[in-house]
Backbone as XML, in Angstrom:
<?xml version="1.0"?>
<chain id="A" units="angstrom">
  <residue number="1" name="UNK">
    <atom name="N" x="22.583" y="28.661" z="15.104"/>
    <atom name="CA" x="21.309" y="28.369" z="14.489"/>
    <atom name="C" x="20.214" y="28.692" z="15.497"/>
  </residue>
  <residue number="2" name="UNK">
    <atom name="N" x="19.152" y="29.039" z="14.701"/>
    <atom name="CA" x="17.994" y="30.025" z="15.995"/>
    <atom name="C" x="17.472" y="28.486" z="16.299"/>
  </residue>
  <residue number="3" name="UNK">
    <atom name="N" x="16.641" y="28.659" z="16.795"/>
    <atom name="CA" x="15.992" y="27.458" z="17.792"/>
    <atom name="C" x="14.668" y="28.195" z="17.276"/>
  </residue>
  <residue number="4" name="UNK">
    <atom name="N" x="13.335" y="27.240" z="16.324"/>
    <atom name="CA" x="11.932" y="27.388" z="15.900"/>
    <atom name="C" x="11.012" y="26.925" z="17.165"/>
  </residue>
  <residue number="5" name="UNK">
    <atom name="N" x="10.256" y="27.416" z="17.432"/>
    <atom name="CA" x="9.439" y="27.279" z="18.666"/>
    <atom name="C" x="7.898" y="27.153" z="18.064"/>
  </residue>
  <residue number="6" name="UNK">
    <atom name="N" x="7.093" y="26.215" z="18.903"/>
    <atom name="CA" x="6.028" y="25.781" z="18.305"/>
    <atom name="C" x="5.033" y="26.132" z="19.110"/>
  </residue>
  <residue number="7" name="UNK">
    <atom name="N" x="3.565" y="26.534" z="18.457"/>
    <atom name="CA" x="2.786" y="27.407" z="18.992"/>
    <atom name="C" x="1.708" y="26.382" z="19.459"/>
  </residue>
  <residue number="8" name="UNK">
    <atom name="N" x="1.599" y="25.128" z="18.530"/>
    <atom name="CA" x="0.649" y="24.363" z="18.585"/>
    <atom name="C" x="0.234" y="23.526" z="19.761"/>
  </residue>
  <residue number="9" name="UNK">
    <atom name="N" x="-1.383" y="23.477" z="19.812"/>
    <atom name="CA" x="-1.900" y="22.879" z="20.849"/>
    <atom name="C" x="-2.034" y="21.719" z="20.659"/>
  </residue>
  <residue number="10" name="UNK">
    <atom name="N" x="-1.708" y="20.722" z="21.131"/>
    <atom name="CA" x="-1.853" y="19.596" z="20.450"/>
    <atom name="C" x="-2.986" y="18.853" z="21.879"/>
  </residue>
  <residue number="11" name="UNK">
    <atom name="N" x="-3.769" y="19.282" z="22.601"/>
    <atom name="CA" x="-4.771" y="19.117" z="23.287"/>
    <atom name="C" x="-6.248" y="19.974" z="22.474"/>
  </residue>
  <residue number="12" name="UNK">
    <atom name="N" x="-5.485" y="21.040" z="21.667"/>
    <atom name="CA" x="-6.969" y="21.341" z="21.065"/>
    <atom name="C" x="-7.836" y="20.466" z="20.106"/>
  </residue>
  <residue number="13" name="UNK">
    <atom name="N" x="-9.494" y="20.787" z="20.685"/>
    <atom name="CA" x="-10.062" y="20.581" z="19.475"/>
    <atom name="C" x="-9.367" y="20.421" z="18.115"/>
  </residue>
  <residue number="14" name="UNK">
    <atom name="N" x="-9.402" y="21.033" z="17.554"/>
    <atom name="CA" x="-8.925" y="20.869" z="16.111"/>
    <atom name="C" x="-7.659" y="20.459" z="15.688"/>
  </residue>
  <residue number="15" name="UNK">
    <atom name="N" x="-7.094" y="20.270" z="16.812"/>
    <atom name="CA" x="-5.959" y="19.156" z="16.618"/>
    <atom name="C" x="-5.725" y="18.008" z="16.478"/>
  </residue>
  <residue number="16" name="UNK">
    <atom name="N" x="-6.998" y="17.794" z="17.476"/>
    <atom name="CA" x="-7.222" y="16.575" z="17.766"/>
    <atom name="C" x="-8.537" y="15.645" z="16.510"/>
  </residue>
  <residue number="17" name="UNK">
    <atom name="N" x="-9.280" y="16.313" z="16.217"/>
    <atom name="CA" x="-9.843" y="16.333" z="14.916"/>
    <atom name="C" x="-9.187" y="15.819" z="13.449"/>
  </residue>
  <residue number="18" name="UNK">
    <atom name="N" x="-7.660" y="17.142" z="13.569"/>
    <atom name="CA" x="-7.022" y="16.649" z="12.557"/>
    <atom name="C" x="-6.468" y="15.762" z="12.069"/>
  </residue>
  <residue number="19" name="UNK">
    <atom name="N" x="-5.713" y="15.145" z="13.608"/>
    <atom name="CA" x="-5.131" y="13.867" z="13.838"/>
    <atom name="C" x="-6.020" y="12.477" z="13.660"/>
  </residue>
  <residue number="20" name="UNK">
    <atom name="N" x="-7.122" y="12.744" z="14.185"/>
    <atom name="CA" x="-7.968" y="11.700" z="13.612"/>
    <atom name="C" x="-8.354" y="11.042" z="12.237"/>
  </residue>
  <residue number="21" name="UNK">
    <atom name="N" x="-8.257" y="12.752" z="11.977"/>
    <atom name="CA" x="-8.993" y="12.799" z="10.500"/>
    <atom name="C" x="-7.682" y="12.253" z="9.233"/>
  </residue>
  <residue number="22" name="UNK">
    <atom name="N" x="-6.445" y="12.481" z="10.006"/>
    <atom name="CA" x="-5.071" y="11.947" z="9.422"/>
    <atom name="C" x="-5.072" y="10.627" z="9.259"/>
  </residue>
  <residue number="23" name="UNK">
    <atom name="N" x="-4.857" y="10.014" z="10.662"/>
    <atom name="CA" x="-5.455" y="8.528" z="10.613"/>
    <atom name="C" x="-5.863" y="7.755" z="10.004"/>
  </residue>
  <residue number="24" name="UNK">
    <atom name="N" x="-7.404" y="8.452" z="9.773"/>
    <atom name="CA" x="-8.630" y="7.467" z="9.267"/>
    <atom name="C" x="-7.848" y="7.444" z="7.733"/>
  </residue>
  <residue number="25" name="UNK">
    <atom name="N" x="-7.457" y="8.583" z="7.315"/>
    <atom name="CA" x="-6.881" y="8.738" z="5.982"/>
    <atom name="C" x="-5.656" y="7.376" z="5.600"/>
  </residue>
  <residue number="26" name="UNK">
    <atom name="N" x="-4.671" y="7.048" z="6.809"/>
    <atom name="CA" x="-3.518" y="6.660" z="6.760"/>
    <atom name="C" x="-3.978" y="5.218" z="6.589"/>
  </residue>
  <residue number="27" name="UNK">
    <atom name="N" x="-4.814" y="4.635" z="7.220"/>
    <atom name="CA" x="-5.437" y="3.767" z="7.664"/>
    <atom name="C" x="-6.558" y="3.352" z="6.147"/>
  </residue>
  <residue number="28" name="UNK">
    <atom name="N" x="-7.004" y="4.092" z="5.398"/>
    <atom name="CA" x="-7.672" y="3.582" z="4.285"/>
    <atom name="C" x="-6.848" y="3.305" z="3.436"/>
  </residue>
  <residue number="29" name="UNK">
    <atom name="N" x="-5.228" y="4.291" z="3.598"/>
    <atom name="CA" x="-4.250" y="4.051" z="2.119"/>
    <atom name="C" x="-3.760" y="2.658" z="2.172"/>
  </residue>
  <residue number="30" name="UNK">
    <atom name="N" x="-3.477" y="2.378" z="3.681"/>
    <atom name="CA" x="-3.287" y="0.663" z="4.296"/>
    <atom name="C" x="-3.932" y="-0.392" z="3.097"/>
  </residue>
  <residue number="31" name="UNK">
    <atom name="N" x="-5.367" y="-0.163" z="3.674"/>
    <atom name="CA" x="-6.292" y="-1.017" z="2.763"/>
    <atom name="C" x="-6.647" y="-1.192" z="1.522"/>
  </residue>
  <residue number="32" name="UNK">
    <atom name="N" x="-5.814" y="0.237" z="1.087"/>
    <atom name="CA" x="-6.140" y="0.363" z="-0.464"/>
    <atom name="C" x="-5.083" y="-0.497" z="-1.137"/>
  </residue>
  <residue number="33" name="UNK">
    <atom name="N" x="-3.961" y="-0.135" z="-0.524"/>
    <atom name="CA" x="-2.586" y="-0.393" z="-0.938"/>
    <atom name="C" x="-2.496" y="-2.009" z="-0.649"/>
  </residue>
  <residue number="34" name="UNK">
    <atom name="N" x="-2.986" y="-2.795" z="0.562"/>
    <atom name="CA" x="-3.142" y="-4.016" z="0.430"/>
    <atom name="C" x="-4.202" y="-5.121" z="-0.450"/>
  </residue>
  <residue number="35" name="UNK">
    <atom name="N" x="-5.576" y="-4.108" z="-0.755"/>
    <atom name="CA" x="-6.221" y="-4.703" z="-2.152"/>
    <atom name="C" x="-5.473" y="-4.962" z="-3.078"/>
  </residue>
  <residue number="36" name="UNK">
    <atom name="N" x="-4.845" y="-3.649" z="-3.497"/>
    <atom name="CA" x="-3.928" y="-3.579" z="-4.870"/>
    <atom name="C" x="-3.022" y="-4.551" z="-4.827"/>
  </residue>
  <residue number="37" name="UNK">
    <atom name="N" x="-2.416" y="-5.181" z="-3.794"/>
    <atom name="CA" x="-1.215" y="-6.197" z="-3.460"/>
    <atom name="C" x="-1.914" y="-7.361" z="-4.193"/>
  </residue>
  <residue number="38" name="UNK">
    <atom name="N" x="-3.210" y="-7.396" z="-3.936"/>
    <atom name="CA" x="-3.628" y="-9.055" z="-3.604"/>
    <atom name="C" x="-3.840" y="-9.380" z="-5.376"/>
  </residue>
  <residue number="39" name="UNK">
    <atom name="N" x="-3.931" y="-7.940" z="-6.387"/>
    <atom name="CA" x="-4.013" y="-8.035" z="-8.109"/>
    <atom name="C" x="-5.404" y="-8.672" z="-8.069"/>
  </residue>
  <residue number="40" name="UNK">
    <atom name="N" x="-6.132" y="-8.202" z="-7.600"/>
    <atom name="CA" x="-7.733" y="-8.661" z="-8.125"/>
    <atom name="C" x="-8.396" y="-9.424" z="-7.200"/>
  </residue>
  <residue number="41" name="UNK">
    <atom name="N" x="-10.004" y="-9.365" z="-7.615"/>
    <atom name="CA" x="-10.568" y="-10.281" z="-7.110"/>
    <atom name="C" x="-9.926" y="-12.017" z="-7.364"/>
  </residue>
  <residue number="42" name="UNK">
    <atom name="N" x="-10.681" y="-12.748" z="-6.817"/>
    <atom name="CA" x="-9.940" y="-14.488" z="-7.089"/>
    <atom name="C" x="-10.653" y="-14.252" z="-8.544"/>
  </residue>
  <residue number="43" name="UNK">
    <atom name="N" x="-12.044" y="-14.262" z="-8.463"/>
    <atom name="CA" x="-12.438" y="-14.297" z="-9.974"/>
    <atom name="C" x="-12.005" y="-14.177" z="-11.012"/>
  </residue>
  <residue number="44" name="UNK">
    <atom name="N" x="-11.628" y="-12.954" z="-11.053"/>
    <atom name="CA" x="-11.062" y="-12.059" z="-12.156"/>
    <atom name="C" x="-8.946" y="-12.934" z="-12.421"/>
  </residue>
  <residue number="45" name="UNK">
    <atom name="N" x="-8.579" y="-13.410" z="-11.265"/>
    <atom name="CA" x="-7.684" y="-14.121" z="-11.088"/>
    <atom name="C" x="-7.496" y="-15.379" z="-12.067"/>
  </residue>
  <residue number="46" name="UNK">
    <atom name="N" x="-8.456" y="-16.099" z="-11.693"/>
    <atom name="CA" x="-8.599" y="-17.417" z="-11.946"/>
    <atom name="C" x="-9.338" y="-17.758" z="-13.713"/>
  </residue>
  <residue number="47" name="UNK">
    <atom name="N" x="-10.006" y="-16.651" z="-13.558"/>
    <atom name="CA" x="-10.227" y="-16.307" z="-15.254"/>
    <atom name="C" x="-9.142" y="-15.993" z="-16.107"/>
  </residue>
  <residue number="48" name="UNK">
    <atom name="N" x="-8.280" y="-15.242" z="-15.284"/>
    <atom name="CA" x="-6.566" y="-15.062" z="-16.399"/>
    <atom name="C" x="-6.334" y="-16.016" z="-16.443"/>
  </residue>
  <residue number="49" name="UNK">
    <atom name="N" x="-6.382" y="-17.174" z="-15.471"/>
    <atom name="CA" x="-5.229" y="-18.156" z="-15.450"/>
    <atom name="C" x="-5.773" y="-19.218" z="-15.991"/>
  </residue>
  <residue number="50" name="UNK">
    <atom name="N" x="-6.911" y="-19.611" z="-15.955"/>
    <atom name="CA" x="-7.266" y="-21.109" z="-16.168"/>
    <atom name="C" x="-7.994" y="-21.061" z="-17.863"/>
  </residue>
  <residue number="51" name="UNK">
    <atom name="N" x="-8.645" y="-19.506" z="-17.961"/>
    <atom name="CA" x="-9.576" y="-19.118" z="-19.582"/>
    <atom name="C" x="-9.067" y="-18.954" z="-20.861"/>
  </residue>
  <residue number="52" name="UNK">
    <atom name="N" x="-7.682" y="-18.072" z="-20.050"/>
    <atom name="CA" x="-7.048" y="-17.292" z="-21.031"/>
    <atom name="C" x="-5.268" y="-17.957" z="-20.962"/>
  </residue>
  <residue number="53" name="UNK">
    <atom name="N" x="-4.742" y="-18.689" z="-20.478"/>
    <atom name="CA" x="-3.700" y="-19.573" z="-19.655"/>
    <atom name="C" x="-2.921" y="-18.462" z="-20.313"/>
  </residue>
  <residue number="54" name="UNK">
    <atom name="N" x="-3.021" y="-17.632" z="-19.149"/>
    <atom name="CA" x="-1.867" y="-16.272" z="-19.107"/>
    <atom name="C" x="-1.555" y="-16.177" z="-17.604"/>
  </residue>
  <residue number="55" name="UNK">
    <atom name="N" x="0.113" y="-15.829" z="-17.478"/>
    <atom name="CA" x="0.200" y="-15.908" z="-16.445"/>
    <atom name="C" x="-0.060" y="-13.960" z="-15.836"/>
  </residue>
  <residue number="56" name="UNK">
    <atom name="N" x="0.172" y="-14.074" z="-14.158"/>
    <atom name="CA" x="-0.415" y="-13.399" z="-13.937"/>
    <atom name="C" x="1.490" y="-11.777" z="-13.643"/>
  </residue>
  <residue number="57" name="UNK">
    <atom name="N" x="0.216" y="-10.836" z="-13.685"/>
    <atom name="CA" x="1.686" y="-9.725" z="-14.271"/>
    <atom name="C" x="2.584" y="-9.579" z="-12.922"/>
  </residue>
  <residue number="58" name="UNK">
    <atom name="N" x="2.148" y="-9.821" z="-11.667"/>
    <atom name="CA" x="3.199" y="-10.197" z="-10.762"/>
    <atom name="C" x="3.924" y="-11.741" z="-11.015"/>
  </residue>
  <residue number="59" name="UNK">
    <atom name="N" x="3.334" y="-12.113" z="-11.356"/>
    <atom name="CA" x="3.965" y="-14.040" z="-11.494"/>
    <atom name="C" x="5.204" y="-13.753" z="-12.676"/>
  </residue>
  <residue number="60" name="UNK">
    <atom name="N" x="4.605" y="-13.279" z="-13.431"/>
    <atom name="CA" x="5.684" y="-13.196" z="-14.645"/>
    <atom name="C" x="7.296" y="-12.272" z="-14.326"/>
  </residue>
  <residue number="61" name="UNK">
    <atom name="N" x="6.650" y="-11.343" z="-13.609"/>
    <atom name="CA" x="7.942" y="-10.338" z="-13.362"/>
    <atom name="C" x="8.536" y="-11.094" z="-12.566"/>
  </residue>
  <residue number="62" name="UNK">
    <atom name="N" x="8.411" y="-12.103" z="-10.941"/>
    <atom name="CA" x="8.777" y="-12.671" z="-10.143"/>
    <atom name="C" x="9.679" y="-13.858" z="-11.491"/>
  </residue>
  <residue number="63" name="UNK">
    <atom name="N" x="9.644" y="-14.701" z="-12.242"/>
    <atom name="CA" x="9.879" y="-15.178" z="-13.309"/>
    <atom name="C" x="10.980" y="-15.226" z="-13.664"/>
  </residue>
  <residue number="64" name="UNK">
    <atom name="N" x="11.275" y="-13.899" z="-14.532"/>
    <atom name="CA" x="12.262" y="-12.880" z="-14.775"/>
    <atom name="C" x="13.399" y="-12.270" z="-13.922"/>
  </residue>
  <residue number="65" name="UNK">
    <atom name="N" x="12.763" y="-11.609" z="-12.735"/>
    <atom name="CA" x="13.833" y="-11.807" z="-12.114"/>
    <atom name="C" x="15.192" y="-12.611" z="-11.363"/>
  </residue>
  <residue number="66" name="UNK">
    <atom name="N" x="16.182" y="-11.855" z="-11.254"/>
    <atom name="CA" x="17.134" y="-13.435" z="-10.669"/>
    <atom name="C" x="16.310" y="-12.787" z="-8.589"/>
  </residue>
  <residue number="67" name="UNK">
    <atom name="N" x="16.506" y="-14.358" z="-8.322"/>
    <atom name="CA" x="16.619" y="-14.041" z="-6.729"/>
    <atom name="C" x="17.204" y="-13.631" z="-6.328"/>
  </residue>
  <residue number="68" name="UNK">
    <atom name="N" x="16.819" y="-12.307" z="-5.416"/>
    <atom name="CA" x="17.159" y="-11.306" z="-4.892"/>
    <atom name="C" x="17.448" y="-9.939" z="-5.051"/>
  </residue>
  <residue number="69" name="UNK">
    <atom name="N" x="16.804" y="-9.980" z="-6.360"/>
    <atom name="CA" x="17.143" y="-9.179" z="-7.305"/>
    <atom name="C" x="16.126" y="-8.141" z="-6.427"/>
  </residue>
  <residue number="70" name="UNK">
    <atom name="N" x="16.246" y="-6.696" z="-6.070"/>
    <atom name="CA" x="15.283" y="-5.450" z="-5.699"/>
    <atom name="C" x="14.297" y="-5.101" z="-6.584"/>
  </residue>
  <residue number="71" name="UNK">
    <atom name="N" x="13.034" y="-4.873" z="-6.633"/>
    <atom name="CA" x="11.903" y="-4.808" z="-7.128"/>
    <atom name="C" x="10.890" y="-3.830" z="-6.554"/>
  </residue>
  <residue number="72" name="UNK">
    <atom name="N" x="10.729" y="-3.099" z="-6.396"/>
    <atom name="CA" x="9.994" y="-2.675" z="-5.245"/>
    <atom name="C" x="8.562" y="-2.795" z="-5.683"/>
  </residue>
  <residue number="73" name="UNK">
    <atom name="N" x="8.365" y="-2.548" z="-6.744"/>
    <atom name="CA" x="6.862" y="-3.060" z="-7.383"/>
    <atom name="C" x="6.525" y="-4.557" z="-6.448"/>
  </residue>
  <residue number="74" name="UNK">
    <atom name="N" x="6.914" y="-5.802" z="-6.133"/>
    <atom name="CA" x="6.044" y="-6.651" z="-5.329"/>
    <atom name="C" x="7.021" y="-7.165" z="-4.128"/>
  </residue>
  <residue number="75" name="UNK">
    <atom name="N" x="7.131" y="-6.100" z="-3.781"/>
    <atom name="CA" x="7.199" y="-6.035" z="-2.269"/>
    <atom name="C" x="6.454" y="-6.311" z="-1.244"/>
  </residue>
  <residue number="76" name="UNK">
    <atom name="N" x="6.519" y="-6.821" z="-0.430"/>
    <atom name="CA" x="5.247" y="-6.988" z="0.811"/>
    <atom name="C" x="5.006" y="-6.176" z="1.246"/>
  </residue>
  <residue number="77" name="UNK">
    <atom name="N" x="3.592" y="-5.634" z="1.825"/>
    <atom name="CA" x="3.107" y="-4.453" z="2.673"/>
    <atom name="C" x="3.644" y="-4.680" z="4.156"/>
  </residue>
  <residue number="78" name="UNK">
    <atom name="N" x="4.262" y="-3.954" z="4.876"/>
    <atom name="CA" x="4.151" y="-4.105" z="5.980"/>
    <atom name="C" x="3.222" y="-3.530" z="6.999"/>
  </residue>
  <residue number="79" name="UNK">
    <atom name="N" x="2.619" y="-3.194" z="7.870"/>
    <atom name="CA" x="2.500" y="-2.569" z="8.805"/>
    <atom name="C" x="2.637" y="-2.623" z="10.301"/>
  </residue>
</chain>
């Protein structure tokens, strides 16, 4: 098997740019992805639960399932 050899500067400018610019990217999906965890503002929360006495669509699936059962839908975020 040939051996691929790499050309890249990884001290250049625009490497270093990119990598940043990767980051900042990796780093917003973090935050996006942990909003989405939390299912809403409290407001919008507490209005399902107390207005409309519906439970909430993670509560219900947690419910349903047996313990231990794999889910990956409410999984914890790690980082």
């Amino acid at each position: 098997m040939s051996i691929i050899t790499s050309t890249i500067n990884t001290q250049s400018e625009s490497f270093i740019a990119n990598r940043d610019f990767y980051l900042e990217r990796i780093e917003d999906l973090h935050a996006r992805r942990h909003r989405a965890h939390q299912g809403g503002p409290e407001k919008a929360k507490r209005r399902h639960i107390e207005h409309r006495q519906q439970i909430l669509p993670r509560d219900r699936i947690r419910l349903i399932l047996d313990p231990g059962s794999p889910f990956f839908g409410i999984r914890r975020i790690s980082r």
